[in-house]
C-alpha positions, 0 to 999 in steps of 0.5 A: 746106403742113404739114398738121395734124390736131386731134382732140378729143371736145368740139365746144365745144373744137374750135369753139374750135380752129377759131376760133384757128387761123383766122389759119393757114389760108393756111399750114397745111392743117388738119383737126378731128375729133371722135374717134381712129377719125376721126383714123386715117381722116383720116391713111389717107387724107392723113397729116399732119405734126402730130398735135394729141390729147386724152388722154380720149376716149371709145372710143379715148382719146389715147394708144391714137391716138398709139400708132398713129400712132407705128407707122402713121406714125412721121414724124408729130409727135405732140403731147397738148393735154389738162386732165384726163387720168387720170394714168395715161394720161398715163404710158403715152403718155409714150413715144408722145408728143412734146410735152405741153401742158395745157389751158387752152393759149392760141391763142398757145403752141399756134401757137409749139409748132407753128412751132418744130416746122415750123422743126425740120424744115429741120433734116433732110437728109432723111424718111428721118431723120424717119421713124427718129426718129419712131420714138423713144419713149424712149431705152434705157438701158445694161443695167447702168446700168438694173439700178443704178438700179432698185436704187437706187430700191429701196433706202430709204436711197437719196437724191436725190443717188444717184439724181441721179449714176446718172442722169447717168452715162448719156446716155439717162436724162438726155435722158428725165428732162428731157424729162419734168420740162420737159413741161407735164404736170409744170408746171415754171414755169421750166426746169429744167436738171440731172438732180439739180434734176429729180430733187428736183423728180419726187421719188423716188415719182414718178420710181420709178413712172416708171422701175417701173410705167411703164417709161420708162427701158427696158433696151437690148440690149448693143450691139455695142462694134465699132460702138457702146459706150454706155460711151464715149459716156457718158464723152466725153459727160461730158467734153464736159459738164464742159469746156463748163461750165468754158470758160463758167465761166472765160468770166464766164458766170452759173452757170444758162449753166454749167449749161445748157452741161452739159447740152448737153454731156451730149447733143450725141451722143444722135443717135449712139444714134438712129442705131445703133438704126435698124430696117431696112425693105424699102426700105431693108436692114440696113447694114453696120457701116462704113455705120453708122459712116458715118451716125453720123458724117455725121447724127448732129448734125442726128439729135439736135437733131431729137429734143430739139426735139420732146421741147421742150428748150430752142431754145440746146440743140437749136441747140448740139447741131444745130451742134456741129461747125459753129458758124459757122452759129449766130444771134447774136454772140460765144461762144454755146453752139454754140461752148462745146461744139464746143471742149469737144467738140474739146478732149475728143476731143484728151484722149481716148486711143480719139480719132483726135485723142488726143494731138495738138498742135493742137486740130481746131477750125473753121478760124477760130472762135477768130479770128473771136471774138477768143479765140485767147489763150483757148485755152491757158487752157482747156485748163490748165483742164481739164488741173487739173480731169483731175487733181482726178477722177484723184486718188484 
């Protein structure tokens, strides 16, 4: 039985909590308490599986609880539910925080968030993998990709669109800023899709406090490219972006389905970047670079698609990217986004001259796909397709 814990300073709030959540009593073991110092006790003695915080409590606020949390029991889903937390304080548990829903929630959001994140869970092959992304904050950025958009941001002649392009040439910086515009906290009414439309809508004060007095778009360490290059896995993962939305394009699909292939194809290995990331403990020793490889390959799917359904992202993109590599196993019929981005995906790697596959005949698709969805014909189609759209962006 999943087991959650409600903190909240306002007896009448809680009270109400109770109230809503009465109906779950059967399914969830819940706890409410009235401060942080009682939500720490209560999970030192029984952790929980979801974390439910207010922002402003007196004493210990929300984000000092969920930065504990974070680091006492990082497998735990933290989630802020709060209506007049300073801006401020919102910011800094930005990195701490999962999902952020604002007050008034009703009963109703509140029980949705919570089921979708018990159903991400089946996700998972394993806690040792929930524990590793519950480790996430934010994700680190390439160094010289974070030093070109600091510059950028302190330029005054910089615009949207500079800083939109920058932003989409690396896979972290996106996977954080739609995180970010897409939360409650930033009250977006529909979902927003494209890193440029998010930027517009953050606008360049805010997002330039983000990224300068809150660090949330933070340098990473250069990795070792014998194991890990960030630059080759934003190129394949642009690629992959750029095929998925001509192969949806080409397919009839309306432009907003365009886009959102885009954008899971910007993310389908984010998982990759968890996984390379990983902090050894004492049950479990540094690995060595094979076995690393080895478990980006292996879970970097089910990794990935872990992390965006708790950041919020949309169910068709957190699936895409969850069954990249096995699209048979999606819900629905015909050519949904799982499949759009294991063929991008596919095609892509065929194109790409570091790939095992570069150069070879047959696209490595899963055995069956294309019969399965009566698209064999397509096939030829999408490729000259993007073969055109390979020599647009090498024309000088």
């Amino acid at each position: 039985m999943i087991r959650i814990v409600f903190v909240d300073d306002e007896i009448n709030v809680l009270q109400a909590m109770r109230r809503t959540m009465h109906c779950m009593r059967d399914e969830w073991n819940m706890e409410f308490v009235s401060s942080g110092a009682a939500a720490l006790e209560s999970l030192t003695k029984t952790p929980a599986d979801v974390l439910v915080c207010d922002m402003r409590m007196p004493g210990m606020d929300g984000w000092q609880v969920l930065a504990a949390v974070k680091t006492l029991w990082p497998q735990t889903v933290r989630m802020v539910l709060s209506g007049h937390a300073e801006p401020g304080a919102i910011m800094r548990s930005v990195g701490a925080a999962h999902q952020y829903l604002a007050k008034p929630c009703d009963g109703a959001s509140l029980k949705a968030a919570i089921v979708q994140i018990q159903s991400l869970r089946r996700l998972l092959s394993n806690d040792r993998l929930a524990t590793l992304v519950g480790r996430v904050g934010m994700l680190p950025t390439a160094p010289h990709i974070f030093q070109e958009l600091l510059t950028c941001l302190q330029n005054p002649a910089s615009s949207i669109t500079d800083i939109a392009g920058i932003i989409t040439r690396d896979v972290a910086m996106t996977a954080n800023i739609m995180k970010l515009v897409n939360s409650a906290f930033f009250g977006s009414r529909r979902p927003i899709t494209t890193p440029d439309r998010a930027v517009a809508y953050l606008g360049l004060d805010t997002l330039g406090a983000l990224v300068l007095g809150h660090s949330v778009f933070k340098s990473g360490a250069v990795e070792d490219a014998t194991v890990f290059s960030h630059e080759q896995l934003w190129q394949h993962s642009l690629r992959t972006a750029i095929a998925a939305r001509a192969i949806a394009l080409h397919e009839g699909f309306p432009i907003a389905a365009a886009e959102e292939a885009f954008l899971a194809g910007v993310l389908h290995d984010v998982g990759k970047m968890i996984l390379r990331k990983r902090v050894p403990s004492a049950d479990e020793p540094e690995l060595s670079r094979e076995e690393i490889v080895t478990q980006m390959r292996v879970y970097h799917a089910e990794v990935g698609a872990y992390l965006l359904g708790l950041w919020g992202f949309p169910t068709p993109i957190v699936e895409a990217v969850a069954l990249h590599h096995t699209p048979s196993l999606a819900s629905g019929t015909g050519l949904g986004l799982p499949a759009i981005i294991h063929i991008a995906d596919r095609l892509t790697h065929r194109n790409d001259a570091t790939s095992p596959a570069a150069g070879a005949g047959a696209v490595d698709l899963e055995p069956g796909l294309l019969q399965k969805l009566a698209l064999e014909d397509h096939l030829p189609q999408w490729i000259e397709s993007l073969e055109a759209l390979d020599k647009e962006t090498a024309t000088p």
